[in-house]
Legacy VTK file of the C-alpha trace (Angstrom):
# vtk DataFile Version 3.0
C-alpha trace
ASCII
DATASET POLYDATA
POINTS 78 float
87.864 89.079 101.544
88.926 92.429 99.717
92.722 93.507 100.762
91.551 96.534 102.653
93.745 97.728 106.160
90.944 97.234 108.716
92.340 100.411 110.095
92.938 103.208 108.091
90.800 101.640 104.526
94.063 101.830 102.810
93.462 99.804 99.352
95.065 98.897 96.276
95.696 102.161 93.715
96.031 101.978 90.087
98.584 103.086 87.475
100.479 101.994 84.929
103.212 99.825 83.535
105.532 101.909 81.548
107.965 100.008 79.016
110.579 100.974 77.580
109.234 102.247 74.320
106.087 104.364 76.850
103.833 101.627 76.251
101.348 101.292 79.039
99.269 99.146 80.425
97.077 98.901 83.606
98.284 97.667 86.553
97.737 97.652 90.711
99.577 98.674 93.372
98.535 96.700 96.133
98.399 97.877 99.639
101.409 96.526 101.968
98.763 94.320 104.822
100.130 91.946 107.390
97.855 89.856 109.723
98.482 90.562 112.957
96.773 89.296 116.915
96.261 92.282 119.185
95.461 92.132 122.978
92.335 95.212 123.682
93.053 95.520 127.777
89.641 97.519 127.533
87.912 94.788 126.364
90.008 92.013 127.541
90.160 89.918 124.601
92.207 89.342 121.393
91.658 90.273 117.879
92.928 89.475 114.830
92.723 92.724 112.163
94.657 92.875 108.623
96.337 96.398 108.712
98.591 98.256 106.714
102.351 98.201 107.907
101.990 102.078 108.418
98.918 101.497 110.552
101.059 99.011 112.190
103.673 102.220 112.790
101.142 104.272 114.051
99.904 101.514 116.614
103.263 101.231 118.003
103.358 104.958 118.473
100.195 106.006 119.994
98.672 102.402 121.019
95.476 99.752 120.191
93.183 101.622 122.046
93.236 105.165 120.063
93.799 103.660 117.095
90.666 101.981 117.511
88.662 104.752 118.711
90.045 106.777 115.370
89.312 104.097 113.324
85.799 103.752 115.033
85.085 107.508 114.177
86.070 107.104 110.598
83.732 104.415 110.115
86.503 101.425 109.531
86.235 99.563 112.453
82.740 97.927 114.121
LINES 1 79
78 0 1 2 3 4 5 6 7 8 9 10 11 12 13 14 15 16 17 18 19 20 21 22 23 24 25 26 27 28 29 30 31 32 33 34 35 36 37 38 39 40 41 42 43 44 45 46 47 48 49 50 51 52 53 54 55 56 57 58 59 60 61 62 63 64 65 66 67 68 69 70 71 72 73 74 75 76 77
């Protein structure tokens, strides 16, 4: 499975390594996801989503339910 936030679609970036002498080579920066159980009241079940510790921030601010919704209307979640 790709390492995509189930939230937000946050994903890996690329750029470069930089040495010393400027060399550079390609590289990833790879997005920060936890796995993580939350409880949907709504829907009265669990449900395990990878997400992005910012998305995690975001939940904790303005709750599982509109995150979902938002994430719903972005085409993210099912």
């Amino acid at each position: 499975m790709s390492r995509v936030c189930e939230l937000t679609g946050k994903k890996a970036m690329v750029g470069n390594n930089v040495s010393h002498a400027m060399n550079k080579t390609k590289r990833k920066f790879g997005a920060n996801l936890i796995k993580k159980r939350f409880y949907i009241p709504e829907e009265d079940k669990w449900v395990t989503l990878k997400v992005s510790t910012s998305a995690l921030k975001t939940i904790n601010k303005i709750g599982i339910d509109a995150m979902l919704k938002e994430a719903r209307a972005k085409g993210f979640y099912k």
